[in-house]
N, CA, C and O atoms as CSV, one atom per row, in Angstrom:
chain,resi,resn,atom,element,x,y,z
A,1,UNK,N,N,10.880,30.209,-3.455
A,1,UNK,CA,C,9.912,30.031,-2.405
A,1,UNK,C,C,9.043,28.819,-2.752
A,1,UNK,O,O,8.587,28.501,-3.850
A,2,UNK,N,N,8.937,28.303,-1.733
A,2,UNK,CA,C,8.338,27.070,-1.901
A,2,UNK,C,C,6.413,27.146,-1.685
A,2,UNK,O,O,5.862,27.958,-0.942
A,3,UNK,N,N,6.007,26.566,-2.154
A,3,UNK,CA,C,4.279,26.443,-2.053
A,3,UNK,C,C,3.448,25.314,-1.577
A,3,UNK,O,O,3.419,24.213,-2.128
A,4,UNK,N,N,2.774,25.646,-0.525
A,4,UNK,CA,C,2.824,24.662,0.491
A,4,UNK,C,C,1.702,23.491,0.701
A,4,UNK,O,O,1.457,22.646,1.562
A,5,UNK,N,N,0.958,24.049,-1.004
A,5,UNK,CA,C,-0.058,22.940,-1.265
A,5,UNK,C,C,0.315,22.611,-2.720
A,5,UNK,O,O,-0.619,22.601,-3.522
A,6,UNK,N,N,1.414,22.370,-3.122
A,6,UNK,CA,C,2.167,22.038,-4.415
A,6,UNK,C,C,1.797,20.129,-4.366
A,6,UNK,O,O,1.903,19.542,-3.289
A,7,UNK,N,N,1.542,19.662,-5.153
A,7,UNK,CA,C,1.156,18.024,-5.692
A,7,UNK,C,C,2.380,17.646,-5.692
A,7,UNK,O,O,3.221,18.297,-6.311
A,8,UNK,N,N,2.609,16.849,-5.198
A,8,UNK,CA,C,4.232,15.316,-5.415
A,8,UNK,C,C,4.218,15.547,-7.093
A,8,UNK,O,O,3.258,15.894,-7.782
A,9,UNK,N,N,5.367,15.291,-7.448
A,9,UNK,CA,C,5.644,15.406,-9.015
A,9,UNK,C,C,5.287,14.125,-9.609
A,9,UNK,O,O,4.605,13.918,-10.612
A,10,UNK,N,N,5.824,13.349,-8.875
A,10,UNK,CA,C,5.384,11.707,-9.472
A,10,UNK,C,C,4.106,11.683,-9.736
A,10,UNK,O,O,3.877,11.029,-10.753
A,11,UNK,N,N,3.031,12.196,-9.159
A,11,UNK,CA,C,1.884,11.676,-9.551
A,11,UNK,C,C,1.733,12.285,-11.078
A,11,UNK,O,O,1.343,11.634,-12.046
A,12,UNK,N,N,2.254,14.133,-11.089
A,12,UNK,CA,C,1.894,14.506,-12.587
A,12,UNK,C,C,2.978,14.402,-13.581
A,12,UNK,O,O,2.919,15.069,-14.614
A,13,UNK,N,N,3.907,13.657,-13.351
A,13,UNK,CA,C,5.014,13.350,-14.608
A,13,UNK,C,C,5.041,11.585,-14.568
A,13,UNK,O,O,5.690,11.122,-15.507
A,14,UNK,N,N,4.766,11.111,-14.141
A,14,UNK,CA,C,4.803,9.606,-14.122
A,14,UNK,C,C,3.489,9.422,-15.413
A,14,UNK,O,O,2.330,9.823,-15.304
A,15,UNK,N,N,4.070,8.732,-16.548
A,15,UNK,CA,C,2.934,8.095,-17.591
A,15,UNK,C,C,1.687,7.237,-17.295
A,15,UNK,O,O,2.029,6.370,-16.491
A,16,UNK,N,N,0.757,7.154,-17.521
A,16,UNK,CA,C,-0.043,6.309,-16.978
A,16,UNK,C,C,-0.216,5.068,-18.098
A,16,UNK,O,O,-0.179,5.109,-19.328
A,17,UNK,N,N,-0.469,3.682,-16.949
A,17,UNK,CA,C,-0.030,2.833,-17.745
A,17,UNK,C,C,-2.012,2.610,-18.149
A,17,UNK,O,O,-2.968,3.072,-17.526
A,18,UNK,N,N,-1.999,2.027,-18.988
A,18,UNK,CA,C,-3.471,1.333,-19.680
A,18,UNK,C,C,-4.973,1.223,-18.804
A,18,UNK,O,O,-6.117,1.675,-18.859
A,19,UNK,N,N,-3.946,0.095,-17.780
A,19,UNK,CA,C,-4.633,-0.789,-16.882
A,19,UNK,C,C,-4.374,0.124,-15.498
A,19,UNK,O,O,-5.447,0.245,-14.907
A,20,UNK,N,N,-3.705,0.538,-15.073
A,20,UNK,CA,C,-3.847,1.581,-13.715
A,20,UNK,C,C,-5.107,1.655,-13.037
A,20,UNK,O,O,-6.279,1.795,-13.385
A,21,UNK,N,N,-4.332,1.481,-11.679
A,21,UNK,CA,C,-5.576,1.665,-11.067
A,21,UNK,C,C,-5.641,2.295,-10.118
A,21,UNK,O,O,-5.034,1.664,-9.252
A,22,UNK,N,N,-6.256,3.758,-9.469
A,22,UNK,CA,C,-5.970,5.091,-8.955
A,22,UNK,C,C,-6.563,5.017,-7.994
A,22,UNK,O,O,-7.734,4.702,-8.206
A,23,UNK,N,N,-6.340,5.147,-7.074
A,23,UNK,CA,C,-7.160,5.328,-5.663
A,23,UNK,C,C,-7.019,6.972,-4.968
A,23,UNK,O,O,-5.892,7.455,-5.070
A,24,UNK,N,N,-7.603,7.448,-4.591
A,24,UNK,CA,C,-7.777,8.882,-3.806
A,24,UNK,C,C,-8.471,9.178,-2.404
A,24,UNK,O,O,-9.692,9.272,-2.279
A,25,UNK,N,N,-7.503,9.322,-1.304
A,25,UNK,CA,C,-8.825,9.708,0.171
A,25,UNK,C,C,-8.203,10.920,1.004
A,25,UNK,O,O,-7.120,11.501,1.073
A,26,UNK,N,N,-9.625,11.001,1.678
A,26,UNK,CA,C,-9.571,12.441,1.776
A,26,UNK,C,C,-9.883,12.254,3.308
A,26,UNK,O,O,-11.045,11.852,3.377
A,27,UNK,N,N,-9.378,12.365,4.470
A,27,UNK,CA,C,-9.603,11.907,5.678
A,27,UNK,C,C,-9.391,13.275,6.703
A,27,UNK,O,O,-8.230,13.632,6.905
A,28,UNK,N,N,-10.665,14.142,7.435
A,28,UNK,CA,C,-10.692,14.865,8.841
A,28,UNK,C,C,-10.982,14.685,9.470
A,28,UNK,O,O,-11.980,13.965,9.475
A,29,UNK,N,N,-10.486,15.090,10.514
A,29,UNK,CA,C,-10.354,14.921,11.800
A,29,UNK,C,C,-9.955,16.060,12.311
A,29,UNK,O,O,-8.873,16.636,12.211
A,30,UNK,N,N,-11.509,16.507,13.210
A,30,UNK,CA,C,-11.508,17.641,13.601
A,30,UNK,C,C,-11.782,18.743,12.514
A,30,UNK,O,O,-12.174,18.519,11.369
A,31,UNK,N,N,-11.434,20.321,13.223
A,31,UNK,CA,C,-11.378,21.437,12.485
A,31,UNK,C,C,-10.353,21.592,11.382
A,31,UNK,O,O,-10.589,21.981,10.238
A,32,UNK,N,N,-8.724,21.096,12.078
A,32,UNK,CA,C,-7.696,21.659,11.775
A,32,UNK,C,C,-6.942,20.374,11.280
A,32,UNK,O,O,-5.816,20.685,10.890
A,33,UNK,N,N,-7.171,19.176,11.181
A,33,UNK,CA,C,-6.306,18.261,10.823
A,33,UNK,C,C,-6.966,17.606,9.441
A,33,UNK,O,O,-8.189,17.495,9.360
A,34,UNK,N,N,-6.044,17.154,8.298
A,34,UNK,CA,C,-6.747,16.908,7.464
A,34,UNK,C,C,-5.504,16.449,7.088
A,34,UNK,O,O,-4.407,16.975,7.274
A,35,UNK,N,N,-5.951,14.808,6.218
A,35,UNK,CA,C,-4.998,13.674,5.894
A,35,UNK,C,C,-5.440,13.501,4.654
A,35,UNK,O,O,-6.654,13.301,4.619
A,36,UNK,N,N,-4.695,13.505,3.215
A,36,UNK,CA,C,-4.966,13.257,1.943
A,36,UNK,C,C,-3.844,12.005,1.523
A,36,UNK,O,O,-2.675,11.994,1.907
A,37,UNK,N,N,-4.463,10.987,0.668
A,37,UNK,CA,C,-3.417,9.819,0.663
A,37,UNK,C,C,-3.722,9.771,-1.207
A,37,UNK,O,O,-4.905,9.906,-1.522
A,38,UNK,N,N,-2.880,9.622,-2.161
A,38,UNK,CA,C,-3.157,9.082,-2.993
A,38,UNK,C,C,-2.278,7.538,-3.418
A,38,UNK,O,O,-1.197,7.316,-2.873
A,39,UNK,N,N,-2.810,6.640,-4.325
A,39,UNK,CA,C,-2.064,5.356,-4.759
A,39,UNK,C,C,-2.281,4.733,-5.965
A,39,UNK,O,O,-3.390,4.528,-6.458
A,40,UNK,N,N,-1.016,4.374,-6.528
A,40,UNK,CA,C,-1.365,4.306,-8.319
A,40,UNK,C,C,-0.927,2.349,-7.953
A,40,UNK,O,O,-0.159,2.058,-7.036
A,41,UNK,N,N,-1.539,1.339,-8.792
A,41,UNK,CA,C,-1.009,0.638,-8.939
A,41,UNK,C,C,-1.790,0.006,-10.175
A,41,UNK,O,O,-2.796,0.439,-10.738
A,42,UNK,N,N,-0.903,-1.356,-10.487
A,42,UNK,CA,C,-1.338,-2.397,-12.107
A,42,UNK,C,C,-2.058,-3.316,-11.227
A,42,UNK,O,O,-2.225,-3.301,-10.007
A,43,UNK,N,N,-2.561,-4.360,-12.420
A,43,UNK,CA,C,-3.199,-5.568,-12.314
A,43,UNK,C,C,-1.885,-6.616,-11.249
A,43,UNK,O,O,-1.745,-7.176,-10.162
A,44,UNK,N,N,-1.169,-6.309,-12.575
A,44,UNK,CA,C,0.227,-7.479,-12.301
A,44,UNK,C,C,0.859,-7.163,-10.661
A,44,UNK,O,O,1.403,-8.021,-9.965
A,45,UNK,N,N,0.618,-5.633,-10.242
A,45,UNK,CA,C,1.590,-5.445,-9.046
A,45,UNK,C,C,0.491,-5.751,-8.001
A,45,UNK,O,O,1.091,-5.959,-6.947
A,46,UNK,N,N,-1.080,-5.896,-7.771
A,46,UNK,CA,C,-1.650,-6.163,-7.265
A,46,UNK,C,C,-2.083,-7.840,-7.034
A,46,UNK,O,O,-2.742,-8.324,-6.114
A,47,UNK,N,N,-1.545,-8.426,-8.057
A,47,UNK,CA,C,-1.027,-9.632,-7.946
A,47,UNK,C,C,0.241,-10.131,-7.335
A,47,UNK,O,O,0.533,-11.131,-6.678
A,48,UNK,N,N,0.558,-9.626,-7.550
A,48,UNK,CA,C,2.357,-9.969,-6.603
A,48,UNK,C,C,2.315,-9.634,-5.806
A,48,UNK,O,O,2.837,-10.394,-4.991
A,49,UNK,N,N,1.766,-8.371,-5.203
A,49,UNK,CA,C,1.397,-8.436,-3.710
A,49,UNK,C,C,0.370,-9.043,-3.371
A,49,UNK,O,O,0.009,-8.861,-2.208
A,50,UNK,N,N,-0.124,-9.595,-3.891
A,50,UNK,CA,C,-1.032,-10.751,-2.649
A,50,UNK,C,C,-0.282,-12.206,-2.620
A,50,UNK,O,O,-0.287,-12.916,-1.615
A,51,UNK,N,N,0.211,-12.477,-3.557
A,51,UNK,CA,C,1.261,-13.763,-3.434
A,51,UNK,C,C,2.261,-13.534,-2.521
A,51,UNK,O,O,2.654,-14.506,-1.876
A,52,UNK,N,N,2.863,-12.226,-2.285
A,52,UNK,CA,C,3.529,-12.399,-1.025
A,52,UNK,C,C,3.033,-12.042,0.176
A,52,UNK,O,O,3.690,-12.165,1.210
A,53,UNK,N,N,1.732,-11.530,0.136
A,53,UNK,CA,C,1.288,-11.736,1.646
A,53,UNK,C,C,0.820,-13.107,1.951
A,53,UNK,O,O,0.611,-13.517,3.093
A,54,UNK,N,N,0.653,-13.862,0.751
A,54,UNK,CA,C,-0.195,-15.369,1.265
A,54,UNK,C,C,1.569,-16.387,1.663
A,54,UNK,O,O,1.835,-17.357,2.372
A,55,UNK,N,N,2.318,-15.549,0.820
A,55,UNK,CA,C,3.707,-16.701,1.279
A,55,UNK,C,C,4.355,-16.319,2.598
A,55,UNK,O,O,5.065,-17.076,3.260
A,56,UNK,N,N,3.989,-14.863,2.966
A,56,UNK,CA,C,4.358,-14.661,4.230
A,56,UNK,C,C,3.203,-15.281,5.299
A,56,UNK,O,O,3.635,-15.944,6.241
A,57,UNK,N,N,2.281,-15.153,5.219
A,57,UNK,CA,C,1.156,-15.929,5.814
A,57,UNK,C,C,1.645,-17.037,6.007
A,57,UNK,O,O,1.790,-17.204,7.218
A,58,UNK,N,N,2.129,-18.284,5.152
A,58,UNK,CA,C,1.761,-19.527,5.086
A,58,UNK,C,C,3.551,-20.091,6.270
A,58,UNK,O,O,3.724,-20.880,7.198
A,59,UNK,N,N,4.452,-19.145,5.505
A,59,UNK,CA,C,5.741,-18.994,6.254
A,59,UNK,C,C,5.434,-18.601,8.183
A,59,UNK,O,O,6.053,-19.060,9.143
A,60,UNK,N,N,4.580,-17.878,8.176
A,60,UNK,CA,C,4.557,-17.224,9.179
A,60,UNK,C,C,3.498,-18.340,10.283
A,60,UNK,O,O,3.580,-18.211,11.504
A,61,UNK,N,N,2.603,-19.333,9.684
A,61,UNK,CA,C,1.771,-20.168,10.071
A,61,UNK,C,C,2.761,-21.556,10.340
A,61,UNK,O,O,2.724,-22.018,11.480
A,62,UNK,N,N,3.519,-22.137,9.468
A,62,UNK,CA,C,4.655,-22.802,9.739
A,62,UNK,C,C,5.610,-22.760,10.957
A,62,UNK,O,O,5.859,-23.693,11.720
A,63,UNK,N,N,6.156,-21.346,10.996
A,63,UNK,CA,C,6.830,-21.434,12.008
A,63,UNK,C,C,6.076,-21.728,13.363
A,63,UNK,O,O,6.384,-22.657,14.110
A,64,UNK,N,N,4.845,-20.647,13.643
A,64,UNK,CA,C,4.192,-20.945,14.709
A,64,UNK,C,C,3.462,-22.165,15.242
A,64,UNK,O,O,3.147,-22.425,16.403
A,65,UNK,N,N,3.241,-22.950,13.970
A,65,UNK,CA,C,2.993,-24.493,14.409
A,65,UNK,C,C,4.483,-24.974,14.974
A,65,UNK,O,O,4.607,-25.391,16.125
A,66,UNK,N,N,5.239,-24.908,14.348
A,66,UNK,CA,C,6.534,-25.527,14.651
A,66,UNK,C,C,6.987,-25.420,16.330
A,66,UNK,O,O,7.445,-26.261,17.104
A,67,UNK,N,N,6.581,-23.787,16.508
A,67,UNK,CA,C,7.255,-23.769,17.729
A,67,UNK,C,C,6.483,-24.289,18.914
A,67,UNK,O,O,7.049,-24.301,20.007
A,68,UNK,N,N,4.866,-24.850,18.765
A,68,UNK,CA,C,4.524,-25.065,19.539
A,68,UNK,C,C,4.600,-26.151,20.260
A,68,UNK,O,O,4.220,-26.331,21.417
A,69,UNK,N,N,5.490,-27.408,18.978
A,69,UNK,CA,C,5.855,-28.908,18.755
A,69,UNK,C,C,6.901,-29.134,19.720
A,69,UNK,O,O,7.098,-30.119,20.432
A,70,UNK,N,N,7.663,-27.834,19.601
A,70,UNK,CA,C,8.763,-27.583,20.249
A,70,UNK,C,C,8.727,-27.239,22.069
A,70,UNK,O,O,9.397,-27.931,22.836
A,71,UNK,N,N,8.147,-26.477,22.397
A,71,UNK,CA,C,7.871,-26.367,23.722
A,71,UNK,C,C,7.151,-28.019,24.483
A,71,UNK,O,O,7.324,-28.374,25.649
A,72,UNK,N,N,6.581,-28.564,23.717
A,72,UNK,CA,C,6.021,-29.780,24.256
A,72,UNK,C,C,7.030,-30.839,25.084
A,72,UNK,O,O,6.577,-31.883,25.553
């Protein structure tokens, strides 16, 4: 039988690294609805994701100049 407020395993068997960095929220709405989010991440992976949102940015700013050269 299963238990229906049981924790994801990853969060309590996954090692924690040094530098980790833990985030926790707790979000209601209303009486009856209730949204819990947790998120583990590093220095290094919070770096690499912003380098690829700025290369998708800069990719994504490129094209749309481009196409406007183009309709002209």
């Amino acid at each position: 039988m299963t238990d229906a407020n049981a924790r994801p395993a990853i969060f309590d068997a996954a090692p924690a690294h040094p530098e980790e960095i833990r985030s926790e929220f707790e979000l209601r709405v209303g009486k009856s609805i209730t949204l819990e989010g947790k998120a583990r991440i590093t220095p290094a992976g919070l770096v690499c994701s912003g380098l690829a949102v700025a290369l998708m940015g800069f990719g994504l700013g490129y094209l749309a100049r481009s196409t406007g050269r183009r309709a002209r």
